[in-house]
Structures are given as structure tokens and as C-alpha cells.
C-alpha positions as CSV (number, residue, x, y, z in Angstrom):
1,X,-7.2,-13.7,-6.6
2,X,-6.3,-13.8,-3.1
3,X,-2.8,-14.8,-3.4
4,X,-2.3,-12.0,-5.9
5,X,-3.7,-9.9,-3.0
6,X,-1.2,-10.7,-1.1
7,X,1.7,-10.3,-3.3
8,X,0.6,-6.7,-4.2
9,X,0.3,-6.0,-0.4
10,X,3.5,-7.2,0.4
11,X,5.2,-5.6,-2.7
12,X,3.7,-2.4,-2.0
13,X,5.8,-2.4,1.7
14,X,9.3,-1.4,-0.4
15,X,7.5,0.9,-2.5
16,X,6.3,2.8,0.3
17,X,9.0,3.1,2.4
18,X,10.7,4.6,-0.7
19,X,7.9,6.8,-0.9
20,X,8.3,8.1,2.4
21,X,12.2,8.6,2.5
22,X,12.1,11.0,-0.9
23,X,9.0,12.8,0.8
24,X,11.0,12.9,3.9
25,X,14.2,14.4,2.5
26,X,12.4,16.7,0.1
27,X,10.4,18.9,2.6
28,X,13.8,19.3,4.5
29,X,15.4,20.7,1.8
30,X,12.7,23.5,1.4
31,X,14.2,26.4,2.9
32,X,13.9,27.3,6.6
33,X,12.9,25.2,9.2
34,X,9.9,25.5,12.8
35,X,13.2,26.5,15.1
36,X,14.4,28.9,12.3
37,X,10.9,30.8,12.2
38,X,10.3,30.7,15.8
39,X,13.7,32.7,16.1
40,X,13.5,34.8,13.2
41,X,10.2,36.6,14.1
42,X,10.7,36.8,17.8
43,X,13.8,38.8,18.5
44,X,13.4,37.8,22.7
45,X,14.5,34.1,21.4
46,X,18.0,33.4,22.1
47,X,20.1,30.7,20.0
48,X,20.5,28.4,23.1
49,X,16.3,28.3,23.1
50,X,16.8,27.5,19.4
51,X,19.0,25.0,20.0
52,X,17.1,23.7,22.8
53,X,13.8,23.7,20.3
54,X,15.9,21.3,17.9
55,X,16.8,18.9,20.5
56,X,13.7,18.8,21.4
57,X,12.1,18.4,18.0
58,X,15.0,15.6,17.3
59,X,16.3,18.4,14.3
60,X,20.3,18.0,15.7
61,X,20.4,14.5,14.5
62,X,21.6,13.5,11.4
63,X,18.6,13.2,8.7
64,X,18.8,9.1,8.3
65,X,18.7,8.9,12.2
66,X,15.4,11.1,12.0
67,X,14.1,9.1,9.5
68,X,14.5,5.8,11.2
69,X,13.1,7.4,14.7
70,X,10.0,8.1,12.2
71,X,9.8,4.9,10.8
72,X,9.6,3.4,13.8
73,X,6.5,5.6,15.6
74,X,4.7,4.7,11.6
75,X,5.3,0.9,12.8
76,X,3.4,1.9,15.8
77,X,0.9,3.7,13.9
78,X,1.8,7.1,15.9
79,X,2.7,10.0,13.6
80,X,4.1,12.1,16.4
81,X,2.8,15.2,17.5
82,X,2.5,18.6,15.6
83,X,5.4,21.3,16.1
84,X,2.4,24.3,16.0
85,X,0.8,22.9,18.9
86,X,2.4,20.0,20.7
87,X,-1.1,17.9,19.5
88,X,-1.0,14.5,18.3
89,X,-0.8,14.7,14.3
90,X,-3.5,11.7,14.3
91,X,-6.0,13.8,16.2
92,X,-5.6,16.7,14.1
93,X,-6.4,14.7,10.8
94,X,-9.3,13.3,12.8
95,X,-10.8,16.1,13.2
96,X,-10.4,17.7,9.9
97,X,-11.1,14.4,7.9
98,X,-15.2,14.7,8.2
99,X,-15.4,17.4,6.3
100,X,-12.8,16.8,3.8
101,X,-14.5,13.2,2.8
102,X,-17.9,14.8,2.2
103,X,-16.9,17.4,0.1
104,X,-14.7,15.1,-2.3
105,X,-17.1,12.3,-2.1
106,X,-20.1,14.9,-2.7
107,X,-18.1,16.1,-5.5
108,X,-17.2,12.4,-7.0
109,X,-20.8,12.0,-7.2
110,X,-21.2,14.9,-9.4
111,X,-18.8,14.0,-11.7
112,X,-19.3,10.6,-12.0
113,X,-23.6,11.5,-12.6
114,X,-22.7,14.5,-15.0
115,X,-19.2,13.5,-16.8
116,X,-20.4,9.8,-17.5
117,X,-23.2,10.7,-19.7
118,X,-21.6,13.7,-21.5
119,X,-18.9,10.9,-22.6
120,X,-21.1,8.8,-23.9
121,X,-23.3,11.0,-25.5
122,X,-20.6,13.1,-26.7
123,X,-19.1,9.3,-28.3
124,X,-22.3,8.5,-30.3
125,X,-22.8,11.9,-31.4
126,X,-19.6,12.2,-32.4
127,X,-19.1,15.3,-34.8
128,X,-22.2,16.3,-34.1
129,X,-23.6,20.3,-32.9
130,X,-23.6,18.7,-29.1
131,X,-20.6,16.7,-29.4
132,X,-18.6,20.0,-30.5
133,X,-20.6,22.2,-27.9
134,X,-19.9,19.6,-25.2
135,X,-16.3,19.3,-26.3
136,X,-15.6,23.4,-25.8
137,X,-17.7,23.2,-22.7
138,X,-14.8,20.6,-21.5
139,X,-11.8,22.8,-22.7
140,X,-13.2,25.5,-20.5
141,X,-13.4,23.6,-17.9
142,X,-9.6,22.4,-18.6
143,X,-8.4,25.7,-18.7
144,X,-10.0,27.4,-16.1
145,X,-8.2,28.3,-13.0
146,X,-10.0,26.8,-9.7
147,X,-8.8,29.8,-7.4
148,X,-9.8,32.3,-10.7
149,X,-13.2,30.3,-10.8
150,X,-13.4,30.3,-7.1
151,X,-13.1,34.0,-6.8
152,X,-16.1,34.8,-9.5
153,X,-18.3,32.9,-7.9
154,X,-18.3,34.2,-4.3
155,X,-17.9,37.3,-5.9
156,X,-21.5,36.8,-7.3
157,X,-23.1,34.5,-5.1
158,X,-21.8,35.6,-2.0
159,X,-21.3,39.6,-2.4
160,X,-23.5,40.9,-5.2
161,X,-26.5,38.4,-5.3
162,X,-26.3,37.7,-1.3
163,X,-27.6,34.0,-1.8
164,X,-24.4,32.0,-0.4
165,X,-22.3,32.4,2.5
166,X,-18.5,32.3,1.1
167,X,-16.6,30.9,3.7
168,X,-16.8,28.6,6.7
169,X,-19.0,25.4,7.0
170,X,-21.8,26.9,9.4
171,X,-23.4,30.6,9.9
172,X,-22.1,32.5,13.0
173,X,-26.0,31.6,14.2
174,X,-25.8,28.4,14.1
175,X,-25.9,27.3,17.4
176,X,-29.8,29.3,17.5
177,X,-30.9,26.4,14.2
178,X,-32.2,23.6,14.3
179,X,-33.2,20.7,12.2
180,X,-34.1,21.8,8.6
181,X,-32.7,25.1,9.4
182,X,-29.4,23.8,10.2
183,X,-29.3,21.3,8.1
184,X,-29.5,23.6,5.0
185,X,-27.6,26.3,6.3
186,X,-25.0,23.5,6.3
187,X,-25.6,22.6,2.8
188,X,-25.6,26.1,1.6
189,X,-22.0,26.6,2.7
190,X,-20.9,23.6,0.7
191,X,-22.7,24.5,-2.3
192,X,-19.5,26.6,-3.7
193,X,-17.0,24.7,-2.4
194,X,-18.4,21.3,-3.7
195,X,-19.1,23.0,-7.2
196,X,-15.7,24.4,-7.6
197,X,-14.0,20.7,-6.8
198,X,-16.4,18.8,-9.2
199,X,-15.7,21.3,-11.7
200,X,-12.1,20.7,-12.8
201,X,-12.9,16.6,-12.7
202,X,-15.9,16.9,-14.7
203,X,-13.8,17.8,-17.6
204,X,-11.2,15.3,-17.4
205,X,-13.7,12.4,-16.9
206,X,-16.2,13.3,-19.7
207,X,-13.1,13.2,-22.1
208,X,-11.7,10.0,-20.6
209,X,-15.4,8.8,-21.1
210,X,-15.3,9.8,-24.6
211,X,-12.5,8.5,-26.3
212,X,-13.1,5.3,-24.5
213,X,-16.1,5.0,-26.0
214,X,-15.3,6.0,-29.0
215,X,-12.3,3.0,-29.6
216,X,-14.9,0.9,-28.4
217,X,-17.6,1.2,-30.9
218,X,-14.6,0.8,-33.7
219,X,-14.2,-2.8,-32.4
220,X,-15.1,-5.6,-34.2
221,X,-17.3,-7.5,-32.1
222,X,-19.5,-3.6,-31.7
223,X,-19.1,-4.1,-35.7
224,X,-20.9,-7.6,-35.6
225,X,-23.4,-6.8,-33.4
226,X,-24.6,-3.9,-35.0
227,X,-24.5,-5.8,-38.3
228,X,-27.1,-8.8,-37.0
229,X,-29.5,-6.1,-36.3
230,X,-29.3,-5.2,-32.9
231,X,-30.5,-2.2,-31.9
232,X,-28.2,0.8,-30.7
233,X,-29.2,1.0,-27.2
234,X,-28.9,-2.5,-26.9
235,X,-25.1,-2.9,-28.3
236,X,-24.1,0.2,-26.3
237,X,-25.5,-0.8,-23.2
238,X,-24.6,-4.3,-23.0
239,X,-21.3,-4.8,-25.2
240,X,-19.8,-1.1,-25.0
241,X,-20.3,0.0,-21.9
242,X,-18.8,-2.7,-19.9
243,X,-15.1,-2.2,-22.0
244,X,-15.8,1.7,-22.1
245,X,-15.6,1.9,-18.1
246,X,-12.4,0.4,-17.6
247,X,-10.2,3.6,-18.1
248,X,-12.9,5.4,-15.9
249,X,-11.8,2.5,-12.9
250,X,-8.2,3.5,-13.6
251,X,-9.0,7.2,-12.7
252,X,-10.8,6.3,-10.2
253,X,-8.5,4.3,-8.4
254,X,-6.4,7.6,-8.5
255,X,-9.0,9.4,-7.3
256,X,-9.0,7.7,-3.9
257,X,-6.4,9.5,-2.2
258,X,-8.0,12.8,-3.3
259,X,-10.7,12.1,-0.6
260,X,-8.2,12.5,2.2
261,X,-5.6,15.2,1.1
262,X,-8.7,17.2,-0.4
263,X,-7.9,20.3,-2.0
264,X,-5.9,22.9,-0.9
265,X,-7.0,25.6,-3.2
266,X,-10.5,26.0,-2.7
267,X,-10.2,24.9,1.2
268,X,-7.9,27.7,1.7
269,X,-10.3,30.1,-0.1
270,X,-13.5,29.2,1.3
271,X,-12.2,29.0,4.9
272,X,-13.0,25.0,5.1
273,X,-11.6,23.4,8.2
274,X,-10.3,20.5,6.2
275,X,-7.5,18.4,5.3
276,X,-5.9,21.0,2.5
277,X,-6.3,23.2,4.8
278,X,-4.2,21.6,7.4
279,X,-1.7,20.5,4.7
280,X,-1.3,24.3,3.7
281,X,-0.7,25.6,7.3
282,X,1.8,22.8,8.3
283,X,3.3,23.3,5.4
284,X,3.5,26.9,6.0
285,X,4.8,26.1,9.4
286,X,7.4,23.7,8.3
287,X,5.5,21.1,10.6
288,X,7.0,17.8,9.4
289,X,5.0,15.4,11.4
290,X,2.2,16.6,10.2
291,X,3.0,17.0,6.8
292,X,4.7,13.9,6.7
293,X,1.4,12.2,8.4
294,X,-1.1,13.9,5.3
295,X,1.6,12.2,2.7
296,X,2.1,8.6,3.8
297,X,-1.7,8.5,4.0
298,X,-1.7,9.7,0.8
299,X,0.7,7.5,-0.1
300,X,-1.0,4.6,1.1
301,X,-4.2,5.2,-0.2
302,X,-2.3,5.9,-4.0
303,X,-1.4,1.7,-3.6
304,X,-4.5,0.7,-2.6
305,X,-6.2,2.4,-4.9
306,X,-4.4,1.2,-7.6
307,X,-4.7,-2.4,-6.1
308,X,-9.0,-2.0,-6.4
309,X,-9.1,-0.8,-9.6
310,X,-6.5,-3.8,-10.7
311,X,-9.0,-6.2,-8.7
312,X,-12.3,-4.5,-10.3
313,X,-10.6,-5.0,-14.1
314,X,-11.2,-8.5,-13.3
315,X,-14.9,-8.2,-12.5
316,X,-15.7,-5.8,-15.7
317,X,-13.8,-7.8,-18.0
318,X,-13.7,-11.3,-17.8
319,X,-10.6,-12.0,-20.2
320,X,-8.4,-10.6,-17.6
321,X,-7.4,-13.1,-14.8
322,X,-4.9,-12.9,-11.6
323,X,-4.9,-16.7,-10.5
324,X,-0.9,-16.5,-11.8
């Protein structure tokens, strides 16, 4: 196990640096650039500041030389400073990181307490009144637009019922509470936002959970026990869950980098201070360090995510081995 470790690690170093140089060309070919807004909405900036700005920003070199000064500040761990405010990009995704993990890992929770269970029941009720009233319950929540869903609900909750604060993580009182009152003035403000990112997932993995289940109970050995007389619960819980889970591990292996690069959507709308949010604005900006810092993160955490779930096949199914 550990050797194929360490193959996957080292065959994941190509992969990324190909990662990085597509993400690096693609968000220079997006239109504009931070010296062409700086000068196009203030008229008092000359052309030789512009000019100076990309020299200083290392835009007058040719792209491959700008990739390779990157690549070499990433071997250092050092993803340069922001062009918005001169700050290093590291400490900006520091301080936006907090808030971004609870929220997705608050969400995860949800979906993995909720959408498990609607699988499964929906699998050995298959046909059934709940299994077609769980199934539409699951297309609405594939079809629904988060920002559409986003809006109705602060509409309600925050404007005509008055129950939930719709933006922000704290009150503008919050420096007078304490303890409890704090606390759940806290947890009121990530009440919609949490919802509205569990919402879209609860869907996918409940239908995931289902058809797993479902070509598991159709296999033989489900078949056999079933025919010595087992009881249900018994064959579901210790021959088809096991096998059932392992398209659940896939997803969530993909899920991983989801808890860094949150979501800009409902971050945007709710006013959270988090990683979406800070990918919208830099990429608003055009500010490639710190868009390119959010993606190789991302990128990073896509491999390593698919490297645990790879690793945690092994420990739900026994038939599948890596000493090779």
C-alpha cells in the first residue's frame, strides 16, 4: 500500500504542473487585464504608469517566462502577493478559509445524514408511493437554481417573516453578545447559507445512493443470502451496504476540494467573507496570484482526494488490493 502511495504522489507531480500551466494561460486569455482596468477607469493614469504597473506586476514578459517565475515562488510555497492590495495571497486565503470549511463541512454533514438514508430507502422501496415521492423530491432539487433558491428564501426568512439575518456571518451588535447569545447569533447567519449548499448535493447523493443500492441487491451473493433465510435488515446491513458505499467514496473524494474553493454563488449572495467570495472578486479584478493560488489548491486537493478514496476502496472492499 505504501509504495503505491508513493507512486501516486510522485505521478501526480506531472499532472499538476499540467494543471497549472492550462489554468495559467486560460485566465490570461480572458479579456482585460489589472494594468488595463486601473487605466481605463481612471482617466489621471498615464500609459507610462501603465507601463510601469506591468513591470512591476512582471506582465511585460513573455507568458512562459511568467509561468516559470511562478513555478518557482509554488516550490517555495509563496503564492505572491495580491494585485488589489499588495497582501500576501496566502494570508488572504487564511483568513477566509475558517469560514469557508465550516460551511461546506456543516453542509457535507447534512447530506451525508439526509441523502444516505433516502438512497437506501428509496432502493428497497423501489416503485413504491415513497420511492416515487422521494424520486420527484430529488429532481427538484436537480433543477433548482441555487441563486433562484437563494433569493426565495431570504426573501421569506429574512424580509417577510423577520426570523434570519440574510447576509454577513455576525449581527452589527455583536461585539455587545456574549456566550449563548453570540454563539447563536452566529449560527443563525449560517442557517441559510449552509441550507442552500446542502441542498443541490442532497440530490445528487441520494440518487448515487440509490442506484448503487439497487445493482447491489441484484447480485448473486444478496440472491443467496436472502434465499437461506436471512433476514432483510441483516443482508442489507452487512452484505449490501459495504458494496453500496463505494460510489458514495468516489464522490466524496471529489467533494474534498469543494471545502476550500467553497461556493461562489451563495457566498456572493449572502455576503460570506469566504473563499468563493474571494475567488469572485480576484477574478473580477483579474488578480492572477490570487486566482491562481485558490486553483492549484484546488488542484491539489482534486489528486489527493482521489488518492483517499482509491486507498479507502481497499478498506470497504477486500477484493481490491494495491501491493502491485
Amino acid at each position: 500500500m505504501l509504495r503505491y502511495i508513493l507512486i501516486r504522489l510522485i505521478n501526480s507531480i506531472p499532472l499538476l504542473l499540467g494543471i497549472t500551466l492550462i489554468t495559467f494561460v486560460v485566465i490570461r486569455l480572458a479579456p482585460g487585464n489589472p494594468t488595463f482596468y486601473e487605466g481605463a477607469f481612471n482617466p489621471r493614469v498615464k500609459p507610462e504608469a501603465v507601463k510601469k504597473l506591468e513591470k512591476l506586476y512582471g506582465l511585460d514578459k513573455p507568458l512562459y517566462q511568467q509561468y516559470l517565475l511562478w513555478l518557482k515562488r509554488i516550490a517555495k510555497l509563496d503564492f505572491g502577493n495580491s494585485f488589489v492590495d499588495g497582501k500576501p495571497v496566502i494570508e488572504k486565503i487564511k483568513e477566509r478559509l475558517p469560514v469557508t470549511l465550516i460551511i461546506n463541512l456543516l453542509s457535507l454533514a447534512i447530506i451525508l445524514v439526509v441523502a444516505l438514508p433516502i438512497g437506501i430507502v428509496s432502493a428497497l422501496k423501489r416503485d413504491s408511493l415513497l420511492d416515487k415521492s422521494l424520486t420527484v423530491f430529488v429532481f427538484i432539487g436537480f433543477s433548482m437554481p441555487g441563486y433562484w433558491l437563494a433569493l426565495l428564501l431570504m426573501i421569506l426568512f429574512g424580509i417577510k417573516l423577520r426570523i434570519l439575518p440574510i447576509s454577513g456571518l455576525e449581527s452589527l451588535n455583536a461585539a455587545q453578545l456574549k456566550g449563548w447569545a453570540l454563539w447563536w447569533d452566529r449560527a443563525k447567519h449560517l442557517i441559510l447559507p449552509v441550507f442552500i449548499s446542502a441542498f443541490g448535493g442532497l440530490a445528487g447523493f441520494s440518487r448515487y445512493m440509490r442506484q448503487s443500492m439497487l445493482e447491489v441487491l441484484q447480485q448473486d451473493y444478496i440472491v443467496t443470502a436472502k434465499a437461506k433465510g436471512l433476514p432483510e435488515r441483516i443482508v442489507v446491513r452487512r452484505h449490501a451496504l459495504r458494496n453500496a458505499f463505494m460510489p458514495i467514496v468516489t464522490l466524496l473524494g471529489l467533494s474534498i476540494p469543494g471545502l476550500i474553493g467553497g461556493s461562489v454563488i451563495f457566498e456572493t449572495i449572502f455576503a460570506i467573507p469566504g473563499m468563493g467570495q474571494l475567488f469572485y472578486e480576484a477574478a473580477m479584478a483579474r488578480d492572477y496570484p490570487t486566482i491562481m493560488g485558490i486553483l492549484t489548491i484546488g488542484a491539489v486537493l482534486t489528486l489527493l482526494g482521489n488518492l483517499m478514496a482509491d486507498i479507502t476502496y481497499a478498506f470497504i472492499d477486500p477484493r481490491i488490493r494495491y501491493d502491485k
